[in-house]
C-alpha positions as CSV (number, residue, x, y, z in Angstrom):
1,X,34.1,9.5,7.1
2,X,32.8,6.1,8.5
3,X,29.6,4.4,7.5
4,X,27.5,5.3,10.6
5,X,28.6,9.1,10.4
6,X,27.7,9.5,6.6
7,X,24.5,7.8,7.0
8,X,24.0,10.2,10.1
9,X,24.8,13.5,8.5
10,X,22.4,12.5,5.2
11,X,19.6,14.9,5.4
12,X,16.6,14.0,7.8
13,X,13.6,15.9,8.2
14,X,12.8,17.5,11.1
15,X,9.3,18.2,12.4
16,X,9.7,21.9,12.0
17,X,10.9,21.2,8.5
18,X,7.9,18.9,7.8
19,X,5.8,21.9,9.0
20,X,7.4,24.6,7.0
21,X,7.7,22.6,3.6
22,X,5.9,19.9,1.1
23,X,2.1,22.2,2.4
24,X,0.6,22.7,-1.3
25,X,0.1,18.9,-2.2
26,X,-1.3,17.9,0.7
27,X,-3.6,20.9,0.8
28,X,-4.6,20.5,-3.0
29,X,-5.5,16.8,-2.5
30,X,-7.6,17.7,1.1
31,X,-9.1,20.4,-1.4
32,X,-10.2,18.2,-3.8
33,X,-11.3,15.5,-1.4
34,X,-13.6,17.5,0.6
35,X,-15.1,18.9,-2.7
36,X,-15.8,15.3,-4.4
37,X,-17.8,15.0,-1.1
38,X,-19.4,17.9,-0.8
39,X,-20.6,17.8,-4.7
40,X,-21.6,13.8,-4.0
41,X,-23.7,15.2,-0.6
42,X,-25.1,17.6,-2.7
43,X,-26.3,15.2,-5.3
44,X,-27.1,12.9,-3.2
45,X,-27.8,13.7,0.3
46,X,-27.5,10.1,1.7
47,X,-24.2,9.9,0.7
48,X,-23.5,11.5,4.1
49,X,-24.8,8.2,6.3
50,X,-23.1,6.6,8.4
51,X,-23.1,3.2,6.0
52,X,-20.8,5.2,3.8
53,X,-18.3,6.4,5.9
54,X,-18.1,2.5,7.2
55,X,-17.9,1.7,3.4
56,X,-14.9,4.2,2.8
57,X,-13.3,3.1,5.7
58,X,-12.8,-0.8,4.6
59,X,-11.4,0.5,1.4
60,X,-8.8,2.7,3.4
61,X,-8.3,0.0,5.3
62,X,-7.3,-2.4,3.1
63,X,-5.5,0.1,0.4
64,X,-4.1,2.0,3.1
65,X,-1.5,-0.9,4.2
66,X,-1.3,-2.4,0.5
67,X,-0.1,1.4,-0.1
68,X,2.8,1.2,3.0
69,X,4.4,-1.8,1.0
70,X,3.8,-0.2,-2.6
71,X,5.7,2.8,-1.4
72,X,8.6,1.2,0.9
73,X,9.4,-0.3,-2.6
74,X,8.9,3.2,-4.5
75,X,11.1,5.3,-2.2
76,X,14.0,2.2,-2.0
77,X,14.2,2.6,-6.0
78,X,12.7,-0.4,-6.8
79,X,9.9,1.3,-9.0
80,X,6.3,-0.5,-7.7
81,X,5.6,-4.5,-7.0
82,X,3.0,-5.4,-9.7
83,X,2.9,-8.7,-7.4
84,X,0.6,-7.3,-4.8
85,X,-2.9,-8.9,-5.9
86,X,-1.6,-12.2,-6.2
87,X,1.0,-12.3,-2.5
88,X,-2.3,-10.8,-1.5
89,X,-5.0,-13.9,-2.1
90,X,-2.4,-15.9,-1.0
91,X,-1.4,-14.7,2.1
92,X,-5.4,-14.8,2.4
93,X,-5.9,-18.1,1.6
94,X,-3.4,-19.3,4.4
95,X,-5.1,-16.8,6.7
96,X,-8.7,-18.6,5.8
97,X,-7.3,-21.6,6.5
98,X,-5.9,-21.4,9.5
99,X,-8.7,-19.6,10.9
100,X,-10.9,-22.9,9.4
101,X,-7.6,-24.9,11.9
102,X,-9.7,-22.8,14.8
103,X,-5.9,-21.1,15.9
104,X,-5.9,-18.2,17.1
105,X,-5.6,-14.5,15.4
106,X,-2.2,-14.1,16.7
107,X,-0.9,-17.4,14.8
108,X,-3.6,-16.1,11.5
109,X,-1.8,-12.8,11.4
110,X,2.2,-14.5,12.1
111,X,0.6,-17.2,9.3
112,X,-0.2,-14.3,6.5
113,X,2.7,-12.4,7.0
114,X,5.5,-14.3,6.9
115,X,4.0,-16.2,3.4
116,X,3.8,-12.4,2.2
117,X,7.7,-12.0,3.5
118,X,8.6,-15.1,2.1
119,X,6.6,-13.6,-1.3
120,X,8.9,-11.0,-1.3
121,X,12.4,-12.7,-0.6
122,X,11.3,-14.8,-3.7
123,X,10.7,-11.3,-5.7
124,X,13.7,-10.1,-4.2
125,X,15.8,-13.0,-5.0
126,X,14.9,-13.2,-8.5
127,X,15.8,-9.2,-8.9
128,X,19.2,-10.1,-7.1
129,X,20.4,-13.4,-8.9
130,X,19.2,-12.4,-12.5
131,X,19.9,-8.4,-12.5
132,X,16.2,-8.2,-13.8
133,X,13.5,-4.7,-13.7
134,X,11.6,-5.4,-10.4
135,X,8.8,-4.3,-13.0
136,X,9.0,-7.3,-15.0
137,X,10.0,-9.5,-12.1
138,X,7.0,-9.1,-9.8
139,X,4.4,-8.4,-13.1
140,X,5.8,-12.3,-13.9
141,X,5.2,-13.8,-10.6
142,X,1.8,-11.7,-10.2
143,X,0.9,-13.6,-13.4
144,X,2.9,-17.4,-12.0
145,X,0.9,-17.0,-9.0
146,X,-3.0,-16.1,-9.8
147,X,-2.2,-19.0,-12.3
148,X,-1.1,-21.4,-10.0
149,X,-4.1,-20.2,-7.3
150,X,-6.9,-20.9,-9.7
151,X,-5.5,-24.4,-9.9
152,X,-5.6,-24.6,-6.2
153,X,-9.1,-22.9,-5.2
154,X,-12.1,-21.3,-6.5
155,X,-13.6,-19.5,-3.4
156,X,-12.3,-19.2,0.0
157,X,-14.1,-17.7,3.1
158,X,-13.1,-17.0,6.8
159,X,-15.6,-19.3,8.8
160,X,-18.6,-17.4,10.3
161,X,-17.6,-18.6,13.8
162,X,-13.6,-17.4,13.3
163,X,-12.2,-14.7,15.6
164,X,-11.3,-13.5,12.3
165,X,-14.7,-13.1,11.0
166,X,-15.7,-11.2,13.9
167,X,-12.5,-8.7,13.9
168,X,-13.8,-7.7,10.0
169,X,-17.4,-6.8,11.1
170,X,-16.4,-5.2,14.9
171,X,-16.6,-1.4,15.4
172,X,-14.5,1.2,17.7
173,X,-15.6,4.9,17.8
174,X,-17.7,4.4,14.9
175,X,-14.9,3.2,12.0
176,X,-14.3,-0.7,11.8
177,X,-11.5,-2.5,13.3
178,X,-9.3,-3.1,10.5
179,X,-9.4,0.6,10.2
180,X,-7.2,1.7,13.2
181,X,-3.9,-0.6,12.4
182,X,-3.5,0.9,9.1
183,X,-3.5,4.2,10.9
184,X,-1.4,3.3,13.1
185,X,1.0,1.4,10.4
186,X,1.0,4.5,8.3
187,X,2.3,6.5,11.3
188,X,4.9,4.4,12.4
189,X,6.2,3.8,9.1
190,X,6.1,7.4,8.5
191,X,8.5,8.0,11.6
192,X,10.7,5.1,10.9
193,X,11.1,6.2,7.3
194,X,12.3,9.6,8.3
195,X,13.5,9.5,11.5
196,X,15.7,6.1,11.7
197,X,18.9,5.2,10.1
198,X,17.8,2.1,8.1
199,X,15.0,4.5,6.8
200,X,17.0,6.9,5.1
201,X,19.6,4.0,4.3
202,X,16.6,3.0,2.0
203,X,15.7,6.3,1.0
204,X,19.6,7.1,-0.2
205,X,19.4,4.1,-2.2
206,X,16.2,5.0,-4.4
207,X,17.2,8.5,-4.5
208,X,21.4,7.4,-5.9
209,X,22.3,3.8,-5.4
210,X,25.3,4.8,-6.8
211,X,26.7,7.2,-4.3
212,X,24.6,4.5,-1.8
213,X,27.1,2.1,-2.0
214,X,30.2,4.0,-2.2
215,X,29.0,5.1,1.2
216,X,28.8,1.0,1.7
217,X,25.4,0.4,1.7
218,X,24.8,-2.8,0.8
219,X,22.4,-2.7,-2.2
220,X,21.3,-6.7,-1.8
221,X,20.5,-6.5,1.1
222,X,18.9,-3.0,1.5
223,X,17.1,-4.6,-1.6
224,X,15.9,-8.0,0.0
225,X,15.0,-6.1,3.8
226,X,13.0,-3.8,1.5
227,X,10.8,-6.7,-0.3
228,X,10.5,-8.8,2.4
229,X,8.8,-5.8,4.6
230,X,7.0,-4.9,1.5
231,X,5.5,-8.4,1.7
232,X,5.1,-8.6,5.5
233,X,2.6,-5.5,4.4
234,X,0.5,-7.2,1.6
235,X,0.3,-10.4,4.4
236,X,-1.0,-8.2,7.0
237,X,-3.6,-6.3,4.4
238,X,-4.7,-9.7,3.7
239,X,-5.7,-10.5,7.0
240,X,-7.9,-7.6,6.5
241,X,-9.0,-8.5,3.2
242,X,-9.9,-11.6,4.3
243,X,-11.4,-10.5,7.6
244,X,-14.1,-8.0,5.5
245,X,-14.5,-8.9,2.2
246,X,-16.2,-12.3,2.4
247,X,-16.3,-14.6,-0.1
248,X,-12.8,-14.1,-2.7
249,X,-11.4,-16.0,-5.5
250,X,-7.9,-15.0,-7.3
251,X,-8.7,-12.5,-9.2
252,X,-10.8,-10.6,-6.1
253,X,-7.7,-8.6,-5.6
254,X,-6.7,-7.7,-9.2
255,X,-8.8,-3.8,-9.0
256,X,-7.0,-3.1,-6.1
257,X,-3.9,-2.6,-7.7
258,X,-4.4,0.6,-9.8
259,X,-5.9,2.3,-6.5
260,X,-2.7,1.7,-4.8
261,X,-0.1,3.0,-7.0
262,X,-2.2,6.2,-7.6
263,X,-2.1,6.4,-3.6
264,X,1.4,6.4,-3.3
265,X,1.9,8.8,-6.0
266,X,-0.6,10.9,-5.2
267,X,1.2,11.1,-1.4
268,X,4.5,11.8,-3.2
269,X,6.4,9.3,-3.2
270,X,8.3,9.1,-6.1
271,X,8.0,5.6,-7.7
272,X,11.9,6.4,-8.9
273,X,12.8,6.3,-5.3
274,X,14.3,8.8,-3.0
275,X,11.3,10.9,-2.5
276,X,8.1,10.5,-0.4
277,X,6.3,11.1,3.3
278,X,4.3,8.0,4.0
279,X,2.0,10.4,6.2
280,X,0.4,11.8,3.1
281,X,-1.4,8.7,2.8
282,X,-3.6,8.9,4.9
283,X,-5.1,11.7,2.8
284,X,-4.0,10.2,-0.8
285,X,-5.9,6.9,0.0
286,X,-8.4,8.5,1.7
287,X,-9.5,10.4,-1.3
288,X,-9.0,7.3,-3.8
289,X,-11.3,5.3,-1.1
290,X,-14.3,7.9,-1.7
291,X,-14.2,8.0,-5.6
292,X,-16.1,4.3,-6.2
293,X,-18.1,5.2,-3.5
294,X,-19.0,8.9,-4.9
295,X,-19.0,7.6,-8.5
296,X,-22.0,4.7,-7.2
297,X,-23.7,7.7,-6.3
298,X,-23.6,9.3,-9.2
299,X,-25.0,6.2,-11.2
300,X,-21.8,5.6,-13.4
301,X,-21.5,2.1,-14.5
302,X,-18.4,-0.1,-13.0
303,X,-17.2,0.0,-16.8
304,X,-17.1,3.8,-16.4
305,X,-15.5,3.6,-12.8
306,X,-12.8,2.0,-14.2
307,X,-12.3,4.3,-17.3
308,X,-12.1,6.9,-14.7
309,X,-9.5,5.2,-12.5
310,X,-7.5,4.6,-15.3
311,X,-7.6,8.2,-16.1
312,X,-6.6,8.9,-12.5
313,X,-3.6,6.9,-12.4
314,X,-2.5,8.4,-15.8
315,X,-2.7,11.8,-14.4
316,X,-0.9,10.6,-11.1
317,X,2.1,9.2,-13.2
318,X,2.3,12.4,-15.0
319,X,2.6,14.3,-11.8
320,X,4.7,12.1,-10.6
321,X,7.0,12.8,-13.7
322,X,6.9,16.6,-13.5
323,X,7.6,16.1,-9.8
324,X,11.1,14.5,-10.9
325,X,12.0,17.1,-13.5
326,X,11.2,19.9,-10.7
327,X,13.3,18.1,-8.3
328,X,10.4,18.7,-5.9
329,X,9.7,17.0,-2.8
């Protein structure tokens, strides 16, 4: 059997498939959602304005596309990039200033990605050459390069008179800007994951690189296509970042990391590869977005908020794990 056939006849899901199967965790976590609201409305009836829904929607946002990488490098088998926080002030910092350069958000945008591509040919590389964990890998250049930023700044900001600026603080149909491409990301990721046949190259790979490459798919390069888009992501999310969060330093980035690989665990995708539907998380980061808001609400210290989002990912890990044994999808 050729390459192109054996790719073809792997197992692809097919919308009436998607309907049928997979239904109790996405309805559990829409369960759980809309009850963390409705107890936080009840509580506190002003958590229902329309300042918090604008509040919850930067979070998605942001997390939302930070997720898309985190989980293109779950489902390839590469585990999760620990890397994110610092590819993401990075990719930031050029996008600051070369909005400062007055260019315009076509160029900021190209700018921030392709330093967040070239973040993760460098990850990528490193794996590749040295045969290293991408664990210990991206956890050692997350570390290199919030070092190496604190030497270079202390506070960056998109200028007030930026089309940059503006794009963070603009509104269609009610929800920010920034909202509507990570929507729109999520869903076309979601398709191309499925649905195309350098998706479920990528997918074969995390799920048996093994019987990947006696099929002849090339593991290097599945593995560098699958960082560099990873980081293409985090550059993209940094434009956001950068758009809405105003003033950052390096280590602004640092509590969005647990958020993120609860979301993509949470959505099912399997950080051991192989496993996953990138439309879940819209609902998976949707929920982990309303928590520090609802938890504000409540009054809890952000010593407590973190305690609990510890606990969170702890509990998303572990049904990650069962997940595996069960050989569920």
């Amino acid at each position: 059997m050729t390459l192109d056939r054996a790719i073809d006849a792997m197992p692809a899901a097919t919308p009436l498939r998607l309907r049928l199967e997979g239904w109790g965790t996405p309805i559990t976590l829409l369960v759980v959602w809309l009850l963390l609201i409705a107890a936080t409305g009840l509580y506190r009836p002003d958590f229902f304005a329309h300042q918090t829904v604008l509040a919850i929607a930067f979070t998605m946002s942001i997390t939302g596309v930070l997720a898309i990488g985190q989980g293109i490098i779950g489902i390839s088998g590469g585990f999760i990039d620990l890397s994110q926080p610092a590819c993401l002030i990075l990719s930031g910092l050029v996008a600051v200033r070369l909005s400062e350069a007055g260019l315009p958000l076509a160029v900021v945008f190209a700018g921030a990605i392709i330093v967040g591509m070239a973040w993760g040919a460098l990850n990528a590389a490193i794996v590749v050459a040295a045969k290293l964990n991408p664990v210990i890998v991206t956890l050692a250049t997350n570390f290199i390069g919030l070092a190496a930023l604190y030497l270079v700044f202390q506070l960056a900001q998109v200028p007030n008179d930026s089309e940059i600026y503006h794009m963070g603080r603009a509104r269609f149909l009610g929800l920010p800007v920034i909202w509507w491409p990570m929507l729109v990301l999520i869903v076309i990721v979601g398709y191309l994951v499925h649905y195309t046949r350098f998706g479920r190259r990528m997918t074969a790979v995390g799920g048996n690189r093994f019987a990947a490459k006696a099929r002849g798919i090339s593991l290097k390069t599945t593995r560098f296509a699958t960082f560099m888009a990873a980081g293409g992501f985090v550059g993209f999310a940094a434009v956001l970042f950068a758009s809405a969060a105003g003033p950052f330093n390096p280590s602004s980035a640092i509590t969005l990391q647990l958020s993120v690989i609860a979301a993509v665990i949470l959505a099912g995708i399997s950080l051991a590869g192989g496993r996953g539907s990138f439309w879940m998380l819209l609902l998976s980061v949707g929920f982990l977005s309303t928590i520090p808001t609802s938890l504000v609400f409540f009054g809890l210290s952000s010593d407590n908020q973190s305690i609990f989002q510890g606990t969170l990912l702890m509990i998303a890990v572990a049904i990650d794990g069962y997940r595996a044994r069960r050989g569920s999808p």
